[in-house]
C-alpha positions in Angstrom: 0.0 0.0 0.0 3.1 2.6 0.7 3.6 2.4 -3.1 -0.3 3.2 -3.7 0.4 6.7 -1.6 1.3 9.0 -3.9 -0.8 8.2 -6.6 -3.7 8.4 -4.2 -2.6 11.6 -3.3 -2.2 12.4 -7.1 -5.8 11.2 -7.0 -6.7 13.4 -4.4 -5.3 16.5 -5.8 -6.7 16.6 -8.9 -10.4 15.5 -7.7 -13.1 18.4 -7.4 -13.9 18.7 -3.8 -18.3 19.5 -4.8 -18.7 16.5 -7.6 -16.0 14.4 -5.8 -14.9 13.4 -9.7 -11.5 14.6 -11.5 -11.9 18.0 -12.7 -13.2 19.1 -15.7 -12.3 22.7 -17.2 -10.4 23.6 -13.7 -10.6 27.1 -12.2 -8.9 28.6 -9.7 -10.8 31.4 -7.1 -8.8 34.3 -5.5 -8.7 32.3 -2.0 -6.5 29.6 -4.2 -9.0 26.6 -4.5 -9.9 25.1 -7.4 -13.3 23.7 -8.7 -15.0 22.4 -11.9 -16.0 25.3 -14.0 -19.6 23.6 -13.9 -19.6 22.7 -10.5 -18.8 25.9 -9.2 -21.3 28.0 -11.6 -24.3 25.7 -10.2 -22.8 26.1 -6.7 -22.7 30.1 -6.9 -26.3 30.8 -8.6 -26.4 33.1 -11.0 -28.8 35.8 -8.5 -26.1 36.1 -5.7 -23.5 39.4 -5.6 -21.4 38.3 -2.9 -20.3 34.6 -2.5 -18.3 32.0 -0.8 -15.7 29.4 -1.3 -17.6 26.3 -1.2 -14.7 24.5 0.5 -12.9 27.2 3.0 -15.9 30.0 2.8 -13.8 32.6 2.4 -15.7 35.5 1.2 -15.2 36.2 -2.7 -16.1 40.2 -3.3 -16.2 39.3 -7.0 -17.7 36.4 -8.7 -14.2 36.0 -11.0 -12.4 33.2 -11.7 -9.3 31.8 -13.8 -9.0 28.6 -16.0 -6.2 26.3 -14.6 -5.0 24.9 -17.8 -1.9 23.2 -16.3 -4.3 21.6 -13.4 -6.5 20.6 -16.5 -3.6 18.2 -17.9 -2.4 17.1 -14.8 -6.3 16.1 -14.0 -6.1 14.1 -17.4 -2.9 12.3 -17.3 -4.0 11.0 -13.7 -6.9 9.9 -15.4 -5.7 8.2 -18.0 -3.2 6.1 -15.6 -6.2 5.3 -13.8 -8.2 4.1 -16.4 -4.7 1.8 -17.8 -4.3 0.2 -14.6 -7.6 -0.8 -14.8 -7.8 -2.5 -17.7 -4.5 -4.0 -16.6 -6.3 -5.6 -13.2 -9.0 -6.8 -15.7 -6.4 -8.5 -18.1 -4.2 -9.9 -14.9 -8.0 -11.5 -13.7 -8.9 -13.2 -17.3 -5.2 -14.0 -18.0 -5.6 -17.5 -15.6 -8.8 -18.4 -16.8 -10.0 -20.1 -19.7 -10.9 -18.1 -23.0 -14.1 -20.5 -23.8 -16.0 -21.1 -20.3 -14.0 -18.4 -18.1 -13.3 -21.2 -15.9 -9.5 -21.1 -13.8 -6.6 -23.1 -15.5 -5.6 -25.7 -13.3 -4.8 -29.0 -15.9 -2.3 -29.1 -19.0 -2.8 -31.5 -22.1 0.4 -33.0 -22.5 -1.0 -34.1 -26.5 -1.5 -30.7 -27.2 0.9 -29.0 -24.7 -1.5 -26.4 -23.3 -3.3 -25.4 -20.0 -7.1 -26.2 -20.0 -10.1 -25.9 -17.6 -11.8 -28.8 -16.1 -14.8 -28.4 -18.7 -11.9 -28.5 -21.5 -10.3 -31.8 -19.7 -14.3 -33.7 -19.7 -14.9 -32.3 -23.4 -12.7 -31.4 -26.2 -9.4 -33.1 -24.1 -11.0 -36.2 -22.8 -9.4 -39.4 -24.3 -5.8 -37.0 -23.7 -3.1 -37.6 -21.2 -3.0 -34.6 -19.0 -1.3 -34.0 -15.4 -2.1 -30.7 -13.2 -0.9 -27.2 -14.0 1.8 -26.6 -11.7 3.3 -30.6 -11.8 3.7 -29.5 -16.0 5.0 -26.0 -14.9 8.1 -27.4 -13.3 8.4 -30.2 -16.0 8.8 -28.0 -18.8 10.7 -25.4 -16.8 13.4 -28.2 -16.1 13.3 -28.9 -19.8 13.7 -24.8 -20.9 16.7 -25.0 -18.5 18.2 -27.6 -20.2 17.5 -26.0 -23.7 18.7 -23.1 -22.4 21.9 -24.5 -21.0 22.7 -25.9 -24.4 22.0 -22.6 -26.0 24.4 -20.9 -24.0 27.3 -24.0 -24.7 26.3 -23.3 -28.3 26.9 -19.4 -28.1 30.6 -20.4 -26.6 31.2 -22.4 -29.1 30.4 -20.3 -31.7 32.5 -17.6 -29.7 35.4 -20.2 -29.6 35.0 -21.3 -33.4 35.0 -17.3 -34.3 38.5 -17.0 -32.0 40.2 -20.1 -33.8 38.8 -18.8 -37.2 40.7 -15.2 -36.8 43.9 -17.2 -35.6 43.7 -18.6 -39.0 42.8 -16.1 -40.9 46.2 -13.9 -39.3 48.1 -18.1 -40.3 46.7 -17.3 -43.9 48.1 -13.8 -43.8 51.5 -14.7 -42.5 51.7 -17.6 -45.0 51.4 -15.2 -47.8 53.8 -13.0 -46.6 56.2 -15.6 -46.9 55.3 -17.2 -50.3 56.2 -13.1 -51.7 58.9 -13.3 -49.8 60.0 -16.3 -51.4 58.9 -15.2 -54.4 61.3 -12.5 -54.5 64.1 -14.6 -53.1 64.3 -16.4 -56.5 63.6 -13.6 -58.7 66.4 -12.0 -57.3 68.5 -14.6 -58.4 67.6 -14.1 -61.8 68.0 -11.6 -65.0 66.3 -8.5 -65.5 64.0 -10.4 -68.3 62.3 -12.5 -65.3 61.3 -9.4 -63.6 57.7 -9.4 -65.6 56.9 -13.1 -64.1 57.7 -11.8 -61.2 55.5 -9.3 -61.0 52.9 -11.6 -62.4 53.1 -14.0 -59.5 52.8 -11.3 -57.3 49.5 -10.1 -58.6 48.4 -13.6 -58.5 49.3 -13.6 -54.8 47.3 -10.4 -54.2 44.2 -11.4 -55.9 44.5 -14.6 -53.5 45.2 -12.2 -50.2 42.1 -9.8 -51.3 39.3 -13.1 -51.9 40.5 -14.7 -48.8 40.4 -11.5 -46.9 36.9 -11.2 -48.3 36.0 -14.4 -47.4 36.7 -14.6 -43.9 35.1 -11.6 -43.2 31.9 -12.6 -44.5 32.4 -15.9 -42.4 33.3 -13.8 -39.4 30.2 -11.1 -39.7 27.9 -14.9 -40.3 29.7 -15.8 -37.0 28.8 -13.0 -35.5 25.1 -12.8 -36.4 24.2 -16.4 -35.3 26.0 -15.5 -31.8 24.0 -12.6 -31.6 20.6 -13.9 -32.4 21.3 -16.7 -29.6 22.3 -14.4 -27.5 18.5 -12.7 -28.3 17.1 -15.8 -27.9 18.8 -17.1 -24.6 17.8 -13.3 -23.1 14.1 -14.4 -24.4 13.7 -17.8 -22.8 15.7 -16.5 -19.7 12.7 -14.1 -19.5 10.4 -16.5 -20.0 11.4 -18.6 -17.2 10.5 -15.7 -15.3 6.7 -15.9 -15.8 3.7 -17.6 -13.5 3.0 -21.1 -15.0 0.3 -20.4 -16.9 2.2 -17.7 -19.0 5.0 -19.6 -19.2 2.7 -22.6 -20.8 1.6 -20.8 -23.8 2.8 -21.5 -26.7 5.9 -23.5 -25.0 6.1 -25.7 -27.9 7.0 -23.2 -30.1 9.5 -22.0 -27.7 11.3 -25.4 -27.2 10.8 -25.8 -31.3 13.3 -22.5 -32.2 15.4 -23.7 -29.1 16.2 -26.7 -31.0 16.8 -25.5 -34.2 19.1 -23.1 -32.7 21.0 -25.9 -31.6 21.5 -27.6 -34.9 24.0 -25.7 -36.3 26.2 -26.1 -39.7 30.2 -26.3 -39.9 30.9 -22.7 -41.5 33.3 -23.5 -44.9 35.6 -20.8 -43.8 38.5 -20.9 -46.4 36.8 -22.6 -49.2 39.4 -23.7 -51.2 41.6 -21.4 -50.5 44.2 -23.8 -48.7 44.0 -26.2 -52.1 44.8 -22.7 -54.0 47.2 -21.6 -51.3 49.3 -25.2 -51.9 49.5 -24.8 -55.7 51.1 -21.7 -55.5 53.8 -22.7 -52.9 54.2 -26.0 -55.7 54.9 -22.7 -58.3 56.7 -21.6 -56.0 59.2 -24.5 -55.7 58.8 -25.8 -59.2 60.2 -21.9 -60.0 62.8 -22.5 -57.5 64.0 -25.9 -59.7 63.8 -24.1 -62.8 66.3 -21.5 -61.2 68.5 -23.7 -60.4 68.6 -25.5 -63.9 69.1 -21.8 -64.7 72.2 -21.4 -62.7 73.9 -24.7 -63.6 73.6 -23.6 -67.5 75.4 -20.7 -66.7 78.3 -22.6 -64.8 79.0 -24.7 -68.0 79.0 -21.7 -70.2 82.5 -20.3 -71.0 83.5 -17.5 -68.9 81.3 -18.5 -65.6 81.9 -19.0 -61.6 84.9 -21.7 -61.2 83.4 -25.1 -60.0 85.2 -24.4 -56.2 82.2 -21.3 -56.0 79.4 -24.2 -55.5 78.7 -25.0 -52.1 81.2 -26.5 -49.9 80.0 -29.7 -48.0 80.5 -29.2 -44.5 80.8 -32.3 -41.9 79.4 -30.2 -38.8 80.8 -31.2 -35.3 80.0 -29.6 -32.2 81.9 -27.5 -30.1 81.7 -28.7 -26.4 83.2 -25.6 -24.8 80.1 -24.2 -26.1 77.3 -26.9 -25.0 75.0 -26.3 -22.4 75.7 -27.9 -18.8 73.0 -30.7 -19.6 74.1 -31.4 -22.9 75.1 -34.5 -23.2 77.4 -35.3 -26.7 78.5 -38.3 -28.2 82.6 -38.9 -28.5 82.3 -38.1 -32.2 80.5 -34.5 -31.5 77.5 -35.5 -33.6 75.0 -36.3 -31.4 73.6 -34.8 -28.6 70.9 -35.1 -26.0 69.2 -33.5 -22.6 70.1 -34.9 -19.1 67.7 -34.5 -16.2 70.4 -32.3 -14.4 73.5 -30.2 -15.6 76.8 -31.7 -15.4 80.0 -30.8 -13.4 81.6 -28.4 -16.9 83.8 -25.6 -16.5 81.8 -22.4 -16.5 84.2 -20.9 -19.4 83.3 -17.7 -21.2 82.3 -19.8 -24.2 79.6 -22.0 -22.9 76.0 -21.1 -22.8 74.8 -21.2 -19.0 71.0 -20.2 -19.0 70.2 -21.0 -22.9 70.0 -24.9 -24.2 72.0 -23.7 -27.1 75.3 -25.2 -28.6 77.8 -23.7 -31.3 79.4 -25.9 -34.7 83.2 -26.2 -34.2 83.2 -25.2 -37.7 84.0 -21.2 -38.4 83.4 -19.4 -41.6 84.9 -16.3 -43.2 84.0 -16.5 -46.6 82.6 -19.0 -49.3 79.4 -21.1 -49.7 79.0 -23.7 -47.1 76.1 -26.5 -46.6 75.4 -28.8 -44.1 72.2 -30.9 -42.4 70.8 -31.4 -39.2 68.3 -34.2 -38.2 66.2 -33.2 -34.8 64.1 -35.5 -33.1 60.2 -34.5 -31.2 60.3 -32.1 -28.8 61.7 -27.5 -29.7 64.2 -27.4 -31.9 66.2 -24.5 -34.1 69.3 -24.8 -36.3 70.9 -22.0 -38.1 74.1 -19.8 -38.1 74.9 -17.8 -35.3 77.8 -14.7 -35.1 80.9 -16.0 -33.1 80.7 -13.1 -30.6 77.4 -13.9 -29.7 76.0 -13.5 -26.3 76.7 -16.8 -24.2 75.5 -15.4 -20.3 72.0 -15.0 -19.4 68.2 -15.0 -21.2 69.3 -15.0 -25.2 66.4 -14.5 -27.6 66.4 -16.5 -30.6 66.6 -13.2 -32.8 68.8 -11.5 -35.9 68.8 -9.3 -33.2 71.2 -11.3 -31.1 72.9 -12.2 -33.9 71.2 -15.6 -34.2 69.4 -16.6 -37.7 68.0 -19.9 -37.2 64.4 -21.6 -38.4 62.5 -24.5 -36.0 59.7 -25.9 -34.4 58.8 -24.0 -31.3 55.8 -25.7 -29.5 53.5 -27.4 -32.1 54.0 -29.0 -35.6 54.2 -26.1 -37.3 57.7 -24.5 -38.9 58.7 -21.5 -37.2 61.5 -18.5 -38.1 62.8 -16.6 -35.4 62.6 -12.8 -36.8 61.6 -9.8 -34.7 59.1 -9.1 -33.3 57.1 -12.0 -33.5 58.2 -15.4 -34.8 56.5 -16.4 -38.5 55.3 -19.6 -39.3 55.9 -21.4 -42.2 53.6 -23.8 -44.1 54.6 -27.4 -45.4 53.0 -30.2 -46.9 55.7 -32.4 -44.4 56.4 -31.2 -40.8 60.5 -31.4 -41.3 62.9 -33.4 -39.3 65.7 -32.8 -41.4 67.1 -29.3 -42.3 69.3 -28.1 -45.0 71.5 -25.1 -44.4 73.1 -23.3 -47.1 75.4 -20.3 -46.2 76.8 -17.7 -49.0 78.8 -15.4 -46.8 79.6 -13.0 -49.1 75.9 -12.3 -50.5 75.1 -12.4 -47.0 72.8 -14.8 -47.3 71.5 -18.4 -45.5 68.7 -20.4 -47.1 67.0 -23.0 -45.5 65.1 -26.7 -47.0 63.6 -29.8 -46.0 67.1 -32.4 -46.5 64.5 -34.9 -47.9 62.0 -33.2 -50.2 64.9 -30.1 -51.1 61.6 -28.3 -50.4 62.1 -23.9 -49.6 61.6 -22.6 -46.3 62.8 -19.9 -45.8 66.2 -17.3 -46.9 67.7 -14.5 -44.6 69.2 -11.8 -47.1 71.5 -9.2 -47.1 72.7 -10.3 -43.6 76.2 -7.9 -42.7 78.7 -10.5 -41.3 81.5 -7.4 -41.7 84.6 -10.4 -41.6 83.3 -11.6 -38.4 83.2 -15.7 -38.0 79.9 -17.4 -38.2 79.3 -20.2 -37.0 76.9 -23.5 -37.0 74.0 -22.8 -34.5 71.8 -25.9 -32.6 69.0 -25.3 -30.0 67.3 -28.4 -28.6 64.6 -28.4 -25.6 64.0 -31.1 -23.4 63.3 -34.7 -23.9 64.8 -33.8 -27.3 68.2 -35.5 -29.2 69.6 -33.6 -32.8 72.0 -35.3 -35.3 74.6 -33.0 -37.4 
């Protein structure tokens, strides 16, 4: 009743005090009471000079009055929200009872999933199963929960799908980053005639880069919708689990209906065959790669080309134990080595790595084209080249910053190369377990392959080594053994 208060008093003040009814056409006396227009013409007479306020009696010398328009709107606003909350009692009283005999709602048909009267149950529902009102309130509440429950573990899903799907779509990105990259790599390597290929493959690259951009974004924005639209739905039936039973029964079959197909869902097609397309042009790629290389060997028989000692030296790497990280462990021939549980009793010389599971080649270079493999088994790996006056104390990052060029795996299956900021991945029909290295140190230049396939992975170019020594460069993580 304390929240009835002030609209009875909103009530009161805008009621005439002589036909006890809101007022009509307000007006105000001089004493500051106000009356019906009507009401206080019949009250006064129309034969009377002096009168009185009907409702304090203060004497009025002149029968004057003034409209009160703004007591006049207040009067029929109150009105009006009178009127609407009684309608709204009359709605809340027929809501419960049935439409055909007026009769309370106290059964539900469980054949025809609706609340009925008793005269519905002994007539038109009679041969049906059905089971009192509240007993089918709670057991389709139960079941809404348990829609509703799924709804939201199909919203996160979609949420996680959408998350996964952006990953890829920045995998995509960095993938054809490195097939230009590439690209360029070997069109470097070639005469000035080549350069309109070049440019060709590029485009082609482009064209790719714009439709898949285009692609994922429409998948994303379809992502998107469906999450919202559950997310509408779930904020509808959360609602709706909200209302009495008898509300809450209407039309529930419908309800549970778009709850389940909500929940059958499609796998979104997000890249098409994009990944097919993506393949066949890192196949161009390396069939382009062969055909440079055919290109180069014709030169080196014409007359006048590089002497036969400018081809890539063999290199039989060896490791360099002074180097080696306390729990490396290396076979006598300094091929081999593999993690022990704890570090080993070494001497903590200036050349060995003490926080960093890296080791050096014995080898040093100063000039020429070298080559040599590496075979890693499971676990983080990295081979490369590494300067020789690179840091040996402390954290290291795996960076050309630190003077450390070097591809590997670094968590997953995927192909990683250390550059800065952020390490790229690389994409191969084969996960590697066999790297090529091939070192030009006067071009600057080290080019990584898969030893097997001779497939590309990745080139470092115009590298400064400035007559410093560079050296071999092995990283293996625990649980792991690598083969030079």
């Amino acid at each position: 009743m304390a929240g009835e208060s002030p609209v009875k008093g909103l009530c009161e003040e805008t009621t005439c005090p002589l036909c006890l009814d809101f007022f009509t056409d307000p007006v105000a006396i001089d004493c500051g009471h106000n009356f019906c227009q009507a009401c206080l013409t019949q009250c006064w007479g129309a034969s009377q000079e002096e009168v009185s306020c009907p409702q304090c009696r203060e004497t009025i010398q002149q029968k004057a009055f003034k409209p009160n328009r703004q007591l006049a709107n207040i009067a029929e606003l109150v009105k009006k929200l009178q009127e609407g909350k009684k309608r709204e009692s009359e709605r809340e009283g027929k809501r419960d009872a049935c439409k055909i005999h007026q009769d309370p709602l106290k059964l539900f048909c469980r054949e025809d999933e609706t609340p009925i009267c008793v005269v519905c149950d002994r007539a038109k529902h009679r041969r049906h199963m059905v089971l009192p009102l509240e007993e089918a309130f709670q057991e389709y509440k139960e079941k809404t929960k348990i829609h509703l429950e799924s709804l939201r573990e199909k919203r996160e899903e979609l949420k996680d799908q959408k998350y996964f799907q952006e990953l890829r779509r920045q995998d995509y990105q960095t993938q054809l980053e490195l097939e230009k990259m590439k690209i360029k790599s070997l069109f470097e390597r070639m005469q000035r005639f080549l350069e309109e290929k070049q440019h060709l493959c590029l485009a082609q690259l482009e064209d790719l880069e714009k439709e898949m951009g285009k692609r994922q974004e429409k998948t994303l924005t379809k992502l998107s919708e469906e999450i919202s639209q559950l997310g509408l739905l779930i904020t509808e039936m959360e609602e709706k689990c909200l209302q009495p039973a008898c509300e809450f029964l209407q039309d529930i079959r419908n309800s549970l209906v778009r709850c389940e197909k909500s929940l059958v869902g499609h796998v979104v097609d997000v890249c098409g065959n994009l990944e097919e397309r993506l393949t066949i042009t890192s196949q161009k790629t390396s069939a382009l790669q062969k055909v440079t290389e055919l290109y180069k060997v014709s030169l080196s028989q014409a007359p006048k080309t590089e002497s036969p000692n400018q081809a890539p030296k063999r290199v039989n790497v060896t490791l360099d134990r002074e180097t080696a990280h306390p729990r490396f462990l290396l076979s006598q021939n300094l091929k081999n080595v593999r993690i022990l549980e704890s570090a080993q009793q070494v001497p903590d010389n200036p050349e060995r790595f003490d926080q960093e599971l890296f080791v050096l080649g014995h080898e040093r270079f100063t000039s020429g084209r070298h080559c040599w493999e590496a075979e890693m088994y499971k676990a983080k790996w990295a081979v490369g080249i590494s300067r020789e006056t690179v840091r040996r104390k402390g954290n290291i990052a795996l960076s050309p910053e630190e003077g450390i060029w070097a591809v590997g795996r670094s968590g997953n299956s995927e192909i990683s190369v250390f550059t800065i900021p952020l390490k790229t991945s690389v994409y191969l029909r084969t996960p590697p377990s066999k790297i090529y290295v091939a070192l030009d140190y006067e071009k600057g230049c080290v080019e990584f392959f898969e030893a097997y396939t001779k497939e590309f992975i990745f080139a470092f170019h115009s590298l400064s080594f400035s007559g410093e020594g560079i050296r071999p460069f092995f990283y293996v993580s625990d649980y792991g053994t690598l083969k030079c």
